[in-house]
N, C-alpha and C positions, 0 to 999 in steps of 0.2 A: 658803113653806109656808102655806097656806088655814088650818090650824087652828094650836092654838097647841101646841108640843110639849112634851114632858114634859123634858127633859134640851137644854140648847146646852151645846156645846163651842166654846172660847174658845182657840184657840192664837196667839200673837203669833211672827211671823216675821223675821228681818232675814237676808236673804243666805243662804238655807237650802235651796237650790236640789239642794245632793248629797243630803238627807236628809228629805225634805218629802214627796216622795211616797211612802216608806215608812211613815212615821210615819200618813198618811192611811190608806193601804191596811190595814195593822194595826190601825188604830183602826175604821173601819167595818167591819172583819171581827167586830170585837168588837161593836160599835152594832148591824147588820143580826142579830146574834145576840143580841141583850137580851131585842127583842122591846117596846122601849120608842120612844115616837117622839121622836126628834130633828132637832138641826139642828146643823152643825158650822162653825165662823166662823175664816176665818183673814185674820189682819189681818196684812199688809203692812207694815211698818214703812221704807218707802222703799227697797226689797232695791235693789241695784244688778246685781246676777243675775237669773236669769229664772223667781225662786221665782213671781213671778205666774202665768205661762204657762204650767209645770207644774201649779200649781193650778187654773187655768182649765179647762186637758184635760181633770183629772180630775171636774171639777163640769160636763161636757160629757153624762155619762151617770151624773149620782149631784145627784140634784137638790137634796138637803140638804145642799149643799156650798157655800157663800159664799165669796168674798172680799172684804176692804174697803182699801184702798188709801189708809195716810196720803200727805201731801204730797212730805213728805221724813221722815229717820230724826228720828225723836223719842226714841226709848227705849223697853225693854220696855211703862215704867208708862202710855206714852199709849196704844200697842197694846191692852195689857191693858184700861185701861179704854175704851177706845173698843166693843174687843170686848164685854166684859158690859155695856153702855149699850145694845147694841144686838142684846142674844139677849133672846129673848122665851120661854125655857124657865124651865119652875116650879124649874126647880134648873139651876144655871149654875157648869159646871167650866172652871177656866181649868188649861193644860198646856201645858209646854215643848215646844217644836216638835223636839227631841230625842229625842223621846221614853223621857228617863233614869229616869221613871217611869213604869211600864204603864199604860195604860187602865184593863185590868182591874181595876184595883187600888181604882176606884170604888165596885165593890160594897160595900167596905165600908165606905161612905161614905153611901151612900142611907139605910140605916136610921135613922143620928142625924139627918138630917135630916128623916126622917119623924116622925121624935117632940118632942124638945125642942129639938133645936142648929139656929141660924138660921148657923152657918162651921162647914165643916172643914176643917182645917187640917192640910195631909200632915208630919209628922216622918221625916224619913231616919237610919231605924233601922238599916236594913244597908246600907252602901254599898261599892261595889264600885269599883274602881279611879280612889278619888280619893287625889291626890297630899296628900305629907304638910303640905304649905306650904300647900295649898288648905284643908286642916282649920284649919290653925292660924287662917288671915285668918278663915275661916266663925266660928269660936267669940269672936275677936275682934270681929266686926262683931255679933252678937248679944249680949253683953257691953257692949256701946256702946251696944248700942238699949238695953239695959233702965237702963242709966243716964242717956239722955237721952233717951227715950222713953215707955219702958210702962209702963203702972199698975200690970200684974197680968205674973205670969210667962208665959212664953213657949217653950215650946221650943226650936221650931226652926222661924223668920220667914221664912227662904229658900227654903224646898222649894217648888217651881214646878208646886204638882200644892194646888190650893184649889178647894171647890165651895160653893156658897151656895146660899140659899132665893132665890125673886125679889123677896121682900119685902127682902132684906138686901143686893142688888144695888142694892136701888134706894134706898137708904137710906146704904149707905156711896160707893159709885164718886159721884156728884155731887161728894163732898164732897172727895174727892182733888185730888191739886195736883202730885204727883211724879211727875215723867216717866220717870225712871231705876230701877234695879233697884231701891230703896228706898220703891217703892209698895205691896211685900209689907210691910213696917213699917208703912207708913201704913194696911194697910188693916186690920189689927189693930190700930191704935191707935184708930182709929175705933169699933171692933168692942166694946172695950173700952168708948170712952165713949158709946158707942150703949146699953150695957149687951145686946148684943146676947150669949146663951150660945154657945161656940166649946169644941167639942171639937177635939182633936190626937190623930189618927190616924195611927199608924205604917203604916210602907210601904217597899217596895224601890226602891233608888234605885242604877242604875249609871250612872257615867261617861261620857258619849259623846265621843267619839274629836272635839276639833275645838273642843269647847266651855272654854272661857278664864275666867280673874276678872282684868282691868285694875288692877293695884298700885295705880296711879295713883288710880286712880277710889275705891278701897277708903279711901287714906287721906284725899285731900282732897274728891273730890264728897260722897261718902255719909257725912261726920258733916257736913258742910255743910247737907245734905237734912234728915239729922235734927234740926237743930238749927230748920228751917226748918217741922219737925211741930210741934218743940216749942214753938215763938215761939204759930201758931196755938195750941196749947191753952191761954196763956198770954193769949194778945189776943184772940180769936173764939172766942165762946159758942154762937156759933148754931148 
């Protein structure tokens, strides 16, 4: 896009080939009706499916439609930050390729960041069809973060639905390090010591049919990661 748009959308992909082109068409149904200019970025995360090629087609005839292609799978957190490194919107939402939070659901997000909040940060206030062992790990792993992490309290770090200024884009993704779902930590931890203001805004959050938490990854990667936040707050000032 020739000029710079008001709004990038940020979705990180792996393997999303049954649900990808929904999620697009829904979401530009909603964009092409804002009436606001944007650009929507979907990063690759190495799919071994053919989420590329579906997204190719449809950025065939929807010019605001990108893709970027890591090498191989990295993790949400390289996706994610690859994507808002490289949107050029004055406000930059990154979104589950799920689409288990609506789009719409932005609006009420623009305002705080037209005034004082440089993050907003989605809390899943009503959630719909998640399993009761998925609750338990989720309040677990946020219980974790705040005792080996954050400064300041926290809601709820994992909702996969966050929009920023472009000043606060460019200010915290540099500074990240975590490839793995544990970037939404890192990027409040950052947020925090940036003294960056971060409202949490409630939102609906359903389920999607396919979408998984790794046991494995819950108990040993991700206090791993965070211990890996905390080291840097601990040795690197900068």
């Amino acid at each position: 896009m020739s000029d710079t748009p008001y709004l990038s959308v940020v979705i990180p992909a792996f393997n999303e080939s049954h649900r990808i082109e929904v999620t697009l068409s829904e979401s530009r149904r909603y964009l092409d009706g804002s009436g606001r200019s944007y650009e929507v970025i979907v990063v690759d995360d190495g799919s071994g499916d053919d989420t590329v090629a579906r997204v190719q087609a449809l950025a065939a005839d929807w010019p605001a439609l990108h893709v970027l292609r890591l090498p191989s799978n990295q993790g949400k957190g390289a996706a994610v930050r690859t994507g808002c490194l490289a949107a050029s919107g004055e406000r930059v939402l990154f979104m589950d390729a799920d689409h288990s939070t609506r789009i719409e659901q932005l609006e009420a997000f623009l305002p705080y960041l037209d005034g004082a909040y440089e993050v907003v940060a989605g809390v899943r206030t009503f959630q719909e069809g998640e399993s009761r062992s998925r609750r338990i790990i989720g309040l677990g792993f946020l219980m974790l973060a705040h005792l080996i992490v954050f400064r300041k309290a926290v809601v709820d770090s994992q909702c996969g639905f966050k929009c920023f200024t472009r000043e606060a884009v460019q200010a915290i993704f540099p500074r990240t390090h975590i490839n793995g779902g544990t970037i939404d930590v890192e990027i409040l931890y950052y947020a925090h010591r940036l003294d960056l203001p971060v409202y949490f805004q409630p939102v609906e959050w359903r389920n999607a049919p396919g979408s998984t938490i790794s046991p494995l990854r819950c108990l040993v990667q991700d206090p791993i990661d965070m211990i890996r936040i905390r080291l840097r707050d601990v040795f690197d000032k900068g």
